[in-house]
NUPABA-507343 format. One record per residue (C-alpha): x, z, y; chain; residue in one letter; residue number from 1. Coordinates in pm, 1 decimal, always signed. Last residue first. Example, Ala and Ser with C-alpha at 12.3 -4.5 7.8 and 13.67 -1.06 7.14 Angstrom:
BEGIN
{c1:+1367.0, c3:+714.0, c2:-106.0, chaine:A, residu:S, num:2}
{c1:+1230.0, c3:+780.0, c2:-450.0, chaine:A, residu:A, num:1}
//
This chain:
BEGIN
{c1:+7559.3, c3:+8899.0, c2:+7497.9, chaine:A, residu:X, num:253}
{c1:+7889.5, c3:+8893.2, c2:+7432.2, chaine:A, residu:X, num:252}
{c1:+7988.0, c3:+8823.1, c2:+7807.7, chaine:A, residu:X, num:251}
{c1:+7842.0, c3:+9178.2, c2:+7920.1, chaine:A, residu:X, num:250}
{c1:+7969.2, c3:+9340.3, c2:+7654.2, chaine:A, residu:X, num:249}
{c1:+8325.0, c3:+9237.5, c2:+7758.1, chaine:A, residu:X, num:248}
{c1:+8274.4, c3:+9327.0, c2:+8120.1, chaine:A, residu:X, num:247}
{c1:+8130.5, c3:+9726.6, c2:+8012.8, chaine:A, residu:X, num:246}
{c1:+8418.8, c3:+9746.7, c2:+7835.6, chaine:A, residu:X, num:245}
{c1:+8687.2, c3:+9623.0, c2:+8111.9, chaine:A, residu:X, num:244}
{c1:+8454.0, c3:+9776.3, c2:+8331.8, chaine:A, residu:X, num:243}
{c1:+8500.8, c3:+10091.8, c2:+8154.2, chaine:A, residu:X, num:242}
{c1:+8852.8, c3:+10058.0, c2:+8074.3, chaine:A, residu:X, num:241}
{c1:+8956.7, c3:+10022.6, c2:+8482.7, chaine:A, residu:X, num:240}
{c1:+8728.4, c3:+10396.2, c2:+8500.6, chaine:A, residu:X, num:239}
{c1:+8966.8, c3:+10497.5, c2:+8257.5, chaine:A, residu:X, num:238}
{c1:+9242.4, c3:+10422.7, c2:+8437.4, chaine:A, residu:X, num:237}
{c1:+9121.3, c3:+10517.5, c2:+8809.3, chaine:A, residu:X, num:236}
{c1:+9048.7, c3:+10832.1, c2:+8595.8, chaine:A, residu:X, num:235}
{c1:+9392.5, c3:+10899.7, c2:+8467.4, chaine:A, residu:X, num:234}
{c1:+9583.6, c3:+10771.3, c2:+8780.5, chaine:A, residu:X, num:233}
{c1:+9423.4, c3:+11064.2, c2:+9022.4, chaine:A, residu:X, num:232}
{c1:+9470.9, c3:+11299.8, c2:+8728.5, chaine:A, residu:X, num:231}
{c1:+9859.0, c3:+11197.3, c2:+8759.3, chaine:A, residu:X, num:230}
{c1:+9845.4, c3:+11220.2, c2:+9134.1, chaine:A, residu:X, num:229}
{c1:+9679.6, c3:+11570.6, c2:+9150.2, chaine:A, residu:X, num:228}
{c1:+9882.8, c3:+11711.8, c2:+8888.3, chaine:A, residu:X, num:227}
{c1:+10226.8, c3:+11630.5, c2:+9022.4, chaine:A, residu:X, num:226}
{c1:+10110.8, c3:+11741.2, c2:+9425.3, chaine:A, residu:X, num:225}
{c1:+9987.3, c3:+12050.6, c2:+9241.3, chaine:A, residu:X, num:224}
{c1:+10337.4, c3:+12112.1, c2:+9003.4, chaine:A, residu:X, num:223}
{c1:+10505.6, c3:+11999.4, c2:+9329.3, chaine:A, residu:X, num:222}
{c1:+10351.5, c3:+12282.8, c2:+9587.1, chaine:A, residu:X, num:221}
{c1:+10397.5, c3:+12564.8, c2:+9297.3, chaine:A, residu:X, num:220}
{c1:+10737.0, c3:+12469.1, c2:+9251.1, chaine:A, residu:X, num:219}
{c1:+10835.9, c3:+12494.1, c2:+9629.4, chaine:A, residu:X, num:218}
{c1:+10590.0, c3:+12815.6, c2:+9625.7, chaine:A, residu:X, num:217}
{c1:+10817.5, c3:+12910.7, c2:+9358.1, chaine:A, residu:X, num:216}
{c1:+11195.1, c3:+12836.9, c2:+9504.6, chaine:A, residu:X, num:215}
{c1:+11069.9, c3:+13049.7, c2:+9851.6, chaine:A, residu:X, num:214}
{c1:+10944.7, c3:+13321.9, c2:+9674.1, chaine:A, residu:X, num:213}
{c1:+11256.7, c3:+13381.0, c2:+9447.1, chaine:A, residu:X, num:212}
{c1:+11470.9, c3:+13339.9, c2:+9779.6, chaine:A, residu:X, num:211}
{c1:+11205.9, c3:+13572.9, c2:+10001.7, chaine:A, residu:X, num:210}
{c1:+11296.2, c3:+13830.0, c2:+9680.3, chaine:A, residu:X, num:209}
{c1:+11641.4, c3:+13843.9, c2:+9679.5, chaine:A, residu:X, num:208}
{c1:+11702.1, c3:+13836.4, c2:+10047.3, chaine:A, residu:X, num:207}
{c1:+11796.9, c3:+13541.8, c2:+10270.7, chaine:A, residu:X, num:206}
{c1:+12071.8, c3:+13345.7, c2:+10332.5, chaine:A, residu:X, num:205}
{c1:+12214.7, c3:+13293.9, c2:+10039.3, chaine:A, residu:X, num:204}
{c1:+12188.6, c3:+12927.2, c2:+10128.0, chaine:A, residu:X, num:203}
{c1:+12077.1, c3:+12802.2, c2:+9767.9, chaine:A, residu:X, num:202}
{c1:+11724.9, c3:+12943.6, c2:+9804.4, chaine:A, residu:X, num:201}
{c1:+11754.0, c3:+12799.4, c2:+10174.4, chaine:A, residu:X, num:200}
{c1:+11878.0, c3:+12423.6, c2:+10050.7, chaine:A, residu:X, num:199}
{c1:+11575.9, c3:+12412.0, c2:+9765.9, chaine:A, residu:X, num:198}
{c1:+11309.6, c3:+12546.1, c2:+10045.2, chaine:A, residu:X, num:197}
{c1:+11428.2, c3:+12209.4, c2:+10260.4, chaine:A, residu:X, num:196}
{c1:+11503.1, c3:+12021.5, c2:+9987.4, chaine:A, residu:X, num:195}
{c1:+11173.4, c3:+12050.8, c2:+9810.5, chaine:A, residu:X, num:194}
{c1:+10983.9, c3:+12026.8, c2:+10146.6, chaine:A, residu:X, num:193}
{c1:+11017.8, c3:+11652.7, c2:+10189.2, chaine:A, residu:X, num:192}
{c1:+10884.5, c3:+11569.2, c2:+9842.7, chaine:A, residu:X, num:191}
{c1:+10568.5, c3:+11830.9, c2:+9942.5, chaine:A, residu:X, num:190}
{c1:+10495.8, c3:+11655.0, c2:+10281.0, chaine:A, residu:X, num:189}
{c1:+10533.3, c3:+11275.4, c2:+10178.6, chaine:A, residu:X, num:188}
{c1:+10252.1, c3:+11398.4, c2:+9923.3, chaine:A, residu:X, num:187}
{c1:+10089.2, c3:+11521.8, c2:+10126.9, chaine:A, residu:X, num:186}
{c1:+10077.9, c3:+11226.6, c2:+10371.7, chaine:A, residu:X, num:185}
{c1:+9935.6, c3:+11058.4, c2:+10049.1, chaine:A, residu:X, num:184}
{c1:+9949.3, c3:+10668.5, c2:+10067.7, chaine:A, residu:X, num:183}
{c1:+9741.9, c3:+10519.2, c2:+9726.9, chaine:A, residu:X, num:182}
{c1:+9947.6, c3:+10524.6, c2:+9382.4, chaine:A, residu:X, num:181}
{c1:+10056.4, c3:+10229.1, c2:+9227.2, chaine:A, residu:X, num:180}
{c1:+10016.1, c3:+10241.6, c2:+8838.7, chaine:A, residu:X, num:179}
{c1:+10292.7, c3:+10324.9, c2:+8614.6, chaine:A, residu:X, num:178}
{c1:+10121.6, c3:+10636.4, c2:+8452.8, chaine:A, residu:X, num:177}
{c1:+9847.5, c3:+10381.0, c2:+8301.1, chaine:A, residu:X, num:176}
{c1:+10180.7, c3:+10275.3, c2:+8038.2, chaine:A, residu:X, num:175}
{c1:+10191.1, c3:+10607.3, c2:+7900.7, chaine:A, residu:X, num:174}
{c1:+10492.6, c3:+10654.0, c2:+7692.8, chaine:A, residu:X, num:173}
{c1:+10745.7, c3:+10480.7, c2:+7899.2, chaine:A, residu:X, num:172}
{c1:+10488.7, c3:+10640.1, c2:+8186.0, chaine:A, residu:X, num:171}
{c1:+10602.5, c3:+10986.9, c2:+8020.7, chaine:A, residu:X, num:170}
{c1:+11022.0, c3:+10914.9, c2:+8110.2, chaine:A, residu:X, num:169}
{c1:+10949.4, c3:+10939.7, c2:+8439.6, chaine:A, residu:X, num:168}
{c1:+10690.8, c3:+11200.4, c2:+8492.6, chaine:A, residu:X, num:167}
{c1:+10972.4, c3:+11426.9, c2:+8323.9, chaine:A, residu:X, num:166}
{c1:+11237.7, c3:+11271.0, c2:+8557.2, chaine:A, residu:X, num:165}
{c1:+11009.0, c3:+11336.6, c2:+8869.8, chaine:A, residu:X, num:164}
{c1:+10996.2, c3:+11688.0, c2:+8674.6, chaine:A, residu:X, num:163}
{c1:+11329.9, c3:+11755.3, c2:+8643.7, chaine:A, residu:X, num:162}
{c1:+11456.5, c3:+11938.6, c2:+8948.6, chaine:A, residu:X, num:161}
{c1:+11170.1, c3:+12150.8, c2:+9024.0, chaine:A, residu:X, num:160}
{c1:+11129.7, c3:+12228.0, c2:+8711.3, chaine:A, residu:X, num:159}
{c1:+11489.4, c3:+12342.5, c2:+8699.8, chaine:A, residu:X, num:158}
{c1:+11364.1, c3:+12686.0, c2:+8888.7, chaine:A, residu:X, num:157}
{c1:+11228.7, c3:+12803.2, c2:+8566.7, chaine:A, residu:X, num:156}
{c1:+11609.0, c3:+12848.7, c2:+8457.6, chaine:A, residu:X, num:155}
{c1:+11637.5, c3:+13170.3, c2:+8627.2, chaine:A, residu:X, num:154}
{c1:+11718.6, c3:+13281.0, c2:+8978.5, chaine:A, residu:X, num:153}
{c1:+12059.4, c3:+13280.2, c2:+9032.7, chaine:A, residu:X, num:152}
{c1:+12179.6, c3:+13036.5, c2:+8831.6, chaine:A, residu:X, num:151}
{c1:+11892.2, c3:+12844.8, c2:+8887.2, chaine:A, residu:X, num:150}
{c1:+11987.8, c3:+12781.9, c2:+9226.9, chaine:A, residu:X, num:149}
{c1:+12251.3, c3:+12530.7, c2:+9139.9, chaine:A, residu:X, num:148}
{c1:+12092.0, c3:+12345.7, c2:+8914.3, chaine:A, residu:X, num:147}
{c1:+11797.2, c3:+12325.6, c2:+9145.0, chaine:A, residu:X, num:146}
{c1:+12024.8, c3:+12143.1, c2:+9424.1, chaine:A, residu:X, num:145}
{c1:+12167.5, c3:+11934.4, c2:+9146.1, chaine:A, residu:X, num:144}
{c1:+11806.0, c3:+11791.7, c2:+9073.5, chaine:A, residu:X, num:143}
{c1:+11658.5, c3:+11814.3, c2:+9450.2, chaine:A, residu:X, num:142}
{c1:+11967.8, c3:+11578.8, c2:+9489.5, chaine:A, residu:X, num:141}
{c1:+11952.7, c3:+11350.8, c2:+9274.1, chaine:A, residu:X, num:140}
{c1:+11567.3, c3:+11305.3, c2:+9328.5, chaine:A, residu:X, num:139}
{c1:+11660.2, c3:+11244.6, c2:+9706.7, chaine:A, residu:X, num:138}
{c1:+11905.8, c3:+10996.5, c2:+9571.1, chaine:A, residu:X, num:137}
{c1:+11672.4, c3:+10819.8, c2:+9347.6, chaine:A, residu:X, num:136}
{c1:+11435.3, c3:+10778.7, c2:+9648.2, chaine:A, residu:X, num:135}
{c1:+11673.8, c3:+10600.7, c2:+9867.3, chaine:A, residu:X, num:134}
{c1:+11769.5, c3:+10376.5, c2:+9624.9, chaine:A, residu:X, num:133}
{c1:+11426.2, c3:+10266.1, c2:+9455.3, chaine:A, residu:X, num:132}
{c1:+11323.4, c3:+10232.1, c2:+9851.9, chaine:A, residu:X, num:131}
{c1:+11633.2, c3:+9988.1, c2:+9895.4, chaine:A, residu:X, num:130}
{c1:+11587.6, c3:+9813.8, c2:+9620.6, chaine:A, residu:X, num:129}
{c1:+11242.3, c3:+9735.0, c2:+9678.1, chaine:A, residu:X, num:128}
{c1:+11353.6, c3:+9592.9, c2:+10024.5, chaine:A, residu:X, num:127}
{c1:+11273.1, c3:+9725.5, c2:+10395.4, chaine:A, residu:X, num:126}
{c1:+11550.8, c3:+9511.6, c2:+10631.5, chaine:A, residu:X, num:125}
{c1:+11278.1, c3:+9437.3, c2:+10888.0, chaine:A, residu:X, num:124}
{c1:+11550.7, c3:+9631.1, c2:+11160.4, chaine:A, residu:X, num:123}
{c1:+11338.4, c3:+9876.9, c2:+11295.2, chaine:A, residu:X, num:122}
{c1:+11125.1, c3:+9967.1, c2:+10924.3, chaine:A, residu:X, num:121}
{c1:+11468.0, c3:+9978.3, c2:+10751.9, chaine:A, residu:X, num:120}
{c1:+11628.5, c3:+10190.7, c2:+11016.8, chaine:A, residu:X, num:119}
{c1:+11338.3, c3:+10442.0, c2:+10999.1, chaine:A, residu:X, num:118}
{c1:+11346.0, c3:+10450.2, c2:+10635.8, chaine:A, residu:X, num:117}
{c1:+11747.5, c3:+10499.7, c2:+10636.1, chaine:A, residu:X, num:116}
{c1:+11676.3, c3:+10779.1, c2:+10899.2, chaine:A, residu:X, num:115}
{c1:+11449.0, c3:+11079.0, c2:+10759.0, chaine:A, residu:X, num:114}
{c1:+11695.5, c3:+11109.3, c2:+10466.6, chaine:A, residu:X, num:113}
{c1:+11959.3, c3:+11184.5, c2:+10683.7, chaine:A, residu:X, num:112}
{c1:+11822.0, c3:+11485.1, c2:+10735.5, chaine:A, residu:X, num:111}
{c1:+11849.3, c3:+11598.0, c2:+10422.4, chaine:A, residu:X, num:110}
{c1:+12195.4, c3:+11478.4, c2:+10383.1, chaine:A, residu:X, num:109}
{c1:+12336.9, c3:+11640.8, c2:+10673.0, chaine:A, residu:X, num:108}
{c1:+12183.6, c3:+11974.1, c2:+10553.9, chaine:A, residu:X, num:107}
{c1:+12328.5, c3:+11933.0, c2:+10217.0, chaine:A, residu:X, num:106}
{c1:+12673.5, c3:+11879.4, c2:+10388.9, chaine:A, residu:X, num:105}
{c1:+12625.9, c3:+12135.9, c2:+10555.6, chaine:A, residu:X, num:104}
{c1:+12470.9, c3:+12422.0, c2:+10397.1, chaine:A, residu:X, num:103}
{c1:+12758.5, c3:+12332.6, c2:+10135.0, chaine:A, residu:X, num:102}
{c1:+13062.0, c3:+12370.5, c2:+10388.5, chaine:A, residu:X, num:101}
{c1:+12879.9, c3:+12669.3, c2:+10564.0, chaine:A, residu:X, num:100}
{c1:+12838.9, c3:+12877.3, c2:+10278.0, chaine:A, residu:X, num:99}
{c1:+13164.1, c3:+12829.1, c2:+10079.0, chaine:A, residu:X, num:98}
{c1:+13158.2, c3:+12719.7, c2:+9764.3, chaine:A, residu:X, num:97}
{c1:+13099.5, c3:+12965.4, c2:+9487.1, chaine:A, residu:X, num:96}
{c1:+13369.8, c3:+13142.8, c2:+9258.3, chaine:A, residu:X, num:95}
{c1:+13493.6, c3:+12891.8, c2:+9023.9, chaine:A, residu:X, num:94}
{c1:+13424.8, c3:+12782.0, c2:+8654.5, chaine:A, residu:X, num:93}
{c1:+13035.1, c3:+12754.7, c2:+8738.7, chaine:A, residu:X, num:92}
{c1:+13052.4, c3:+12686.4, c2:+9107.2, chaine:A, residu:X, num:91}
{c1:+13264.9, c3:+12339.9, c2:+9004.4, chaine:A, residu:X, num:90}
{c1:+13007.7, c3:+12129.2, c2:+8935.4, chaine:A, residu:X, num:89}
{c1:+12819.7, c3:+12283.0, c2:+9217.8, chaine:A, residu:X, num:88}
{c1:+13072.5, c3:+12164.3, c2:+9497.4, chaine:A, residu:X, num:87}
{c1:+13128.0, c3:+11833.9, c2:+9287.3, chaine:A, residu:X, num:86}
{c1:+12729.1, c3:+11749.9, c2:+9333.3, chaine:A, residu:X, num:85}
{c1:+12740.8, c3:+11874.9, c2:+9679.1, chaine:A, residu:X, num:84}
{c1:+12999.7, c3:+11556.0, c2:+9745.0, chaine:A, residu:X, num:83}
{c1:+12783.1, c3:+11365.9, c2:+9572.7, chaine:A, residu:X, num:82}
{c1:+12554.4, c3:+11371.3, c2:+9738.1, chaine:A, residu:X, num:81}
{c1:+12723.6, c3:+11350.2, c2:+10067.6, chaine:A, residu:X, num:80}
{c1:+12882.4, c3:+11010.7, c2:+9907.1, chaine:A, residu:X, num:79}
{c1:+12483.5, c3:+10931.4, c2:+9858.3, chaine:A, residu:X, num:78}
{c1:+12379.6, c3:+11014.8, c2:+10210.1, chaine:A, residu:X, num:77}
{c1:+12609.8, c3:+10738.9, c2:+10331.5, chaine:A, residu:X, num:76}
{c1:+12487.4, c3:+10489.0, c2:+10074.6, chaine:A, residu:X, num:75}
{c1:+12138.6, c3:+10576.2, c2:+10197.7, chaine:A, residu:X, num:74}
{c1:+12253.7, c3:+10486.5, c2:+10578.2, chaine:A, residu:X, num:73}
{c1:+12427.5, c3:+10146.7, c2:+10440.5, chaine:A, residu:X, num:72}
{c1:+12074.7, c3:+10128.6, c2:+10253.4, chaine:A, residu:X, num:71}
{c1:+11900.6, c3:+10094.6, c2:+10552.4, chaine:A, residu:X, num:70}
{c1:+12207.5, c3:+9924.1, c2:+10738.3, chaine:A, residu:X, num:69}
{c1:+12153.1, c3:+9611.8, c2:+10517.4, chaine:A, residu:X, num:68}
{c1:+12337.6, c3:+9480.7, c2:+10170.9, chaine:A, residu:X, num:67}
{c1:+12287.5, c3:+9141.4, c2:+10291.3, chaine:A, residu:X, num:66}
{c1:+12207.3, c3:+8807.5, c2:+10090.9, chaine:A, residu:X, num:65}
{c1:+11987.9, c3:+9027.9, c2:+9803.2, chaine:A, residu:X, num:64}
{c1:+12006.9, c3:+8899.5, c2:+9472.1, chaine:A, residu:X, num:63}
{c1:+11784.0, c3:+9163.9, c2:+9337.9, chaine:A, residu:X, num:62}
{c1:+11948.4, c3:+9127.5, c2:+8943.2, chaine:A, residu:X, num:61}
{c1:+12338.3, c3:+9132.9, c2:+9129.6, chaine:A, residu:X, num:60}
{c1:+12177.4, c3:+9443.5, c2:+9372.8, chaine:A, residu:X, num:59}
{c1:+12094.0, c3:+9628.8, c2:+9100.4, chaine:A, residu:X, num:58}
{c1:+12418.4, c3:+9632.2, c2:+8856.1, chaine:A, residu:X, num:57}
{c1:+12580.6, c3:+9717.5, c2:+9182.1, chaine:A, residu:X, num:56}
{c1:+12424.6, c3:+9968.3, c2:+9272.9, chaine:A, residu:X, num:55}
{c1:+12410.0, c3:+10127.8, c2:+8903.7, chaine:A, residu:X, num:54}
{c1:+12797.0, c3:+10074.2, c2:+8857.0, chaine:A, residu:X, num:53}
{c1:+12844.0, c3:+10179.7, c2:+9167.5, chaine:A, residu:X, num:52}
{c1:+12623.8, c3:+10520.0, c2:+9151.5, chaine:A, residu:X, num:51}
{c1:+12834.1, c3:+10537.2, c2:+8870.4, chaine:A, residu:X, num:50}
{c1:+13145.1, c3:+10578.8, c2:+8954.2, chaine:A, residu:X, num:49}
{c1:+13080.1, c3:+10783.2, c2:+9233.8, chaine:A, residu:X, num:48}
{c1:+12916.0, c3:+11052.1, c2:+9023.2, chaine:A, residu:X, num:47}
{c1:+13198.5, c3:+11032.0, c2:+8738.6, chaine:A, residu:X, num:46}
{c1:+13410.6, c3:+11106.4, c2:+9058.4, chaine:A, residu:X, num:45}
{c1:+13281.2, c3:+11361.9, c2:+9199.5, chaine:A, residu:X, num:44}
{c1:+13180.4, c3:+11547.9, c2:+8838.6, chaine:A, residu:X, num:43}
{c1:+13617.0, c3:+11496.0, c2:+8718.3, chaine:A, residu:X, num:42}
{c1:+13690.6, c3:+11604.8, c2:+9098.3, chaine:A, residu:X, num:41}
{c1:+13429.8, c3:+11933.4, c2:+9051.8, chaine:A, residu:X, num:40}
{c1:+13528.9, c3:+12012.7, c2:+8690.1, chaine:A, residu:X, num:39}
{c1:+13927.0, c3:+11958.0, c2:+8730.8, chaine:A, residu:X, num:38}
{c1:+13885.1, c3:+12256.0, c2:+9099.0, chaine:A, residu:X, num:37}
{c1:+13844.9, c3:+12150.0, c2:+9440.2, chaine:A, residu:X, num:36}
{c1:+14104.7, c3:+12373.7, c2:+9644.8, chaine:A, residu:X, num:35}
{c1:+13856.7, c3:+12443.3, c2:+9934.9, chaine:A, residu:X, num:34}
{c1:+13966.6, c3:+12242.2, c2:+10248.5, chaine:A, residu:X, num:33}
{c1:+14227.8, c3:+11977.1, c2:+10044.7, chaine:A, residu:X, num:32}
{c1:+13986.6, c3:+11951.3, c2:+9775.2, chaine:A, residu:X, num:31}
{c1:+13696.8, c3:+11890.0, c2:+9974.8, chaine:A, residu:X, num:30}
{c1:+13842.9, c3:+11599.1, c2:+10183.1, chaine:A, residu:X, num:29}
{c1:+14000.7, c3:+11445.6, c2:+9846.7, chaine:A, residu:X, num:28}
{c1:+13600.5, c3:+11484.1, c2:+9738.0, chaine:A, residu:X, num:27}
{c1:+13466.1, c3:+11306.4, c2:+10054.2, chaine:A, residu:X, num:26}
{c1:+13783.6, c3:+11043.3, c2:+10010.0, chaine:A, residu:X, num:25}
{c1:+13735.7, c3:+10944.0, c2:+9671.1, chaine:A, residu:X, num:24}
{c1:+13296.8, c3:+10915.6, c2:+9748.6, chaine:A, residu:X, num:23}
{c1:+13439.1, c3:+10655.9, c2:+10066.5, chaine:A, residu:X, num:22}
{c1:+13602.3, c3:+10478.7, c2:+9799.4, chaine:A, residu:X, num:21}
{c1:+13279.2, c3:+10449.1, c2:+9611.5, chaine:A, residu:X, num:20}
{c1:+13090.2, c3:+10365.1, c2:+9912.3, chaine:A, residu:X, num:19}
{c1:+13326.2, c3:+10050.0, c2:+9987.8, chaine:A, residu:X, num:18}
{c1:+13314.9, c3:+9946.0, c2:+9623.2, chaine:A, residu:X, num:17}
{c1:+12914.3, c3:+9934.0, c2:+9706.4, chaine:A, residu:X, num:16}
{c1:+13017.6, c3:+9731.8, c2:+10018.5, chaine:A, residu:X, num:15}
{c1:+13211.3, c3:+9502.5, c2:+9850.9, chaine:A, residu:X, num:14}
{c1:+12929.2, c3:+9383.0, c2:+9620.6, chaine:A, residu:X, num:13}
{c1:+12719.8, c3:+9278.0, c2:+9931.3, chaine:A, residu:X, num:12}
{c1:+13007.8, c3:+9043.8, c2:+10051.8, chaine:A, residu:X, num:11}
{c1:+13065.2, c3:+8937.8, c2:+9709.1, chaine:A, residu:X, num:10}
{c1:+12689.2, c3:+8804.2, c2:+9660.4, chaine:A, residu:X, num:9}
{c1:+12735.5, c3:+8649.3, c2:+10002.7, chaine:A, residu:X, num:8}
{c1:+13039.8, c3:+8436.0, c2:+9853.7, chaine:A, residu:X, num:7}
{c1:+12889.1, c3:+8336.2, c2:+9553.8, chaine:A, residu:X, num:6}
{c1:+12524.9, c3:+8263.9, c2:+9709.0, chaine:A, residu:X, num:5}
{c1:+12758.0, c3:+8036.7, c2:+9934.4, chaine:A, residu:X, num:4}
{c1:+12904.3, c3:+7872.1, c2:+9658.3, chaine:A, residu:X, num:3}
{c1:+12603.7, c3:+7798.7, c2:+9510.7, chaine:A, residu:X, num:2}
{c1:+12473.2, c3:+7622.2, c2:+9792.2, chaine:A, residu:X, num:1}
//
């Protein structure tokens, strides 16, 4: 039996070294079409590196027999990821990419991230892991897309980017920030919308001031979808303190 654990375990491991060969051959693709520069191979490739250190890492504790198409999709989107992620690396020694290249590939991975939860919900292959992966590449993403248009519009635009990571790193601090929160179709809506307006900001596309509107309604939108769920966990856990409190008086007397 343990052999076979062995065996499947290496099966799954494989496919993460798969990805990261696939991530070598998106950014040799790149460099041969735009003349990738050091910053954007050396970003590529720490990128790839460690998105299979992390996989892997996670899928050894989840002990999962099959890797699944789900996350196959998701590991797809992640190699586009991190193809952008070179593209914008190396947009701050070099001129920008080109238009169409990084519309695209952004484009492809947006909409890509419509299809690894539909897979996963078709084939009965949904897994904690899987969600935990898909969303930490959409947060990658809305991250390095920011990055990239704050250079043109300011560094406020980074909220956007970093505040999943902000929220993040508070619930080490405040424990009541880890609860589940209830199904918001709004919420669904304002994640979703971040790399839509992010990708037209970046696009150039538009004029000056739709871009800088565009980027701050997308702010606006998450600093109220942000707020809403975190005062949504405050009271559920103060009201939890109160019956706690009012459960303990209760028994003492």
């Amino acid at each position: 039996m343990a052999l076979n654990n062995t065996y499947d375990a290496r099966l799954v491991q494989q496919e993460t070294a798969v990805g990261a060969g696939v991530q070598i051959l998106v950014l040799a693709l790149l460099g041969s079409a735009i003349g990738l520069g050091p910053a954007g191979w050396l970003t590529g490739l720490v990128f790839a590196i460690a998105t299979w250190a992390l996989l892997s890492t996670a899928l050894h504790r989840s002990r999962l027999r099959s890797f699944g198409p789900a996350n196959r999709v998701t590991l797809g989107r992640a190699t586009l990821v991190g193809g952008v992620t070179a593209l914008v690396a190396d947009s701050f020694f070099q001129s920008s990419p080109p238009v169409t290249l990084f519309v695209g590939l952004t484009a492809v991975a947006l909409i890509l991230d419509g299809v690894d939860g539909k897979v996963a919900r078709r084939t009965g292959t949904s897994t904690p892991l899987g969600a935990r992966f898909d969303m930490e590449v959409d947060a990658f993403l809305i991250l390095v897309l920011s990055v990239y248009v704050s250079m043109s519009l300011g560094p406020w635009v980074l909220l956007i980017g970093t505040m999943r990571y902000a929220f993040v790193a508070a619930a080490r601090v405040w424990p009541w920030l880890n609860a589940p929160l209830p199904p918001s179709t709004a919420r669904k809506t304002v994640a979703a919308m971040q790399g839509v307006f992010l990708l037209l900001a970046a696009s150039g596309y538009l004029p000056y001031a739709a871009t800088f509107a565009v980027a701050a309604v997308a702010l606006g939108a998450l600093v109220w979808s942000f707020g809403r769920d975190v005062l949504w966990l405050h009271r559920t856990s103060r009201a939890k303190e109160v019956r706690v409190v009012e459960v303990r008086e209760l028994v003492a007397s």
